[in-house]
Every structure is written in C-alpha cells, then in structure tokens.
C-alpha positions, 0 to 999 in steps of 0.5 A, spaced: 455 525 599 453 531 601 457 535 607 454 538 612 456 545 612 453 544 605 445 543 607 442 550 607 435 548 611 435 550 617 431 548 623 430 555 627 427 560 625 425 568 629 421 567 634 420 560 636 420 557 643 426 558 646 428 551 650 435 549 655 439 547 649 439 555 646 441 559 652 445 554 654 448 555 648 448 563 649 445 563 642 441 570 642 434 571 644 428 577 644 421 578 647 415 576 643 416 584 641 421 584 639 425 587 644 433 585 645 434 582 650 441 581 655 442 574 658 445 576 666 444 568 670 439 563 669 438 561 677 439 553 677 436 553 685 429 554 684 425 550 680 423 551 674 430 554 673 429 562 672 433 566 667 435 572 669 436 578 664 436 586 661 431 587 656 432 594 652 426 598 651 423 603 646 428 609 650 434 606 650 434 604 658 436 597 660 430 593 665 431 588 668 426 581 667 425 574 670 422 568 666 422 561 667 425 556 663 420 555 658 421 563 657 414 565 661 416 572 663 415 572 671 418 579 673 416 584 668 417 592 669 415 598 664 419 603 661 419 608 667 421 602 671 415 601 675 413 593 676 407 591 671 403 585 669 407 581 665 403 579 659 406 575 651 409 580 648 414 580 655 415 572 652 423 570 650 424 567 644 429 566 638 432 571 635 436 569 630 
C-alpha cells in the first residue's frame, strides 16, 4: 500500500484560481502576471469577503491592491501609484 507522502501527483499547479481554503492556508499567491504578492487582511465584514494586499512591482515598490474572494481585482494602482483600471493581469492566482 502506498503512503501518502509517497503520490507525486499533485493537484495545483502555477496560475490557477485561488479559492478560500488557500488563503486560509496562507499558501503563496501572485497576479496573473506574474507579480509577488503580500497577503495584508482579508476583510470578513463585507460580502463577498475583500482580501487586501501589497503587490510588488517592476520597480521594487510595494502597492497596495483589493480583490474579491474569487481573486477579481477591486482596487488596482500603477507603478507611480496613481489608481488604474484594474484588468486580468491584476488577477490573484496560485503560486506554487
């Protein structure tokens, strides 16, 4: 019989949909494009739940950014830290 540590195979993989049970996790995310991400809070007050955190762009800086639960961005700001549009690169995803 084999053990559990002994499958290889695992189910997640770079990039896919982030759900409740991995940030609940504290298990590392990044935006569609591949920016690191900082998970701050995730607001359980509002519906859906907002989860709050610093993205770090190109530059080095750390901006801050807003995403539903699903990880549509809410909140998005540029690299001179003016608010923008946010689009599908501003997504959080897995990042294993």
């Amino acid at each position: 019989m084999k053990k559990l540590s002994d499958i290889s195979q695992v189910n997640e993989k770079r990039g896919d949909d982030i759900d409740e049970q991995w940030i609940n996790d504290e298990k590392p995310v990044m935006t569609a494009d591949g920016r690191q991400v900082i998970i701050t809070k995730v607001n359980i007050e509002e519906v859906p739940n907002v989860i709050i955190g610093k993205v770090k762009m190109k530059d080095g800086k750390l901006q801050e950014y807003e995403w539903t639960e699903l990880g549509t961005c809410i909140k998005a700001i540029d690299n001179f830290g003016n608010p923008k549009r946010p689009d599908k690169s501003d997504k959080l995803v897995k990042s294993i």
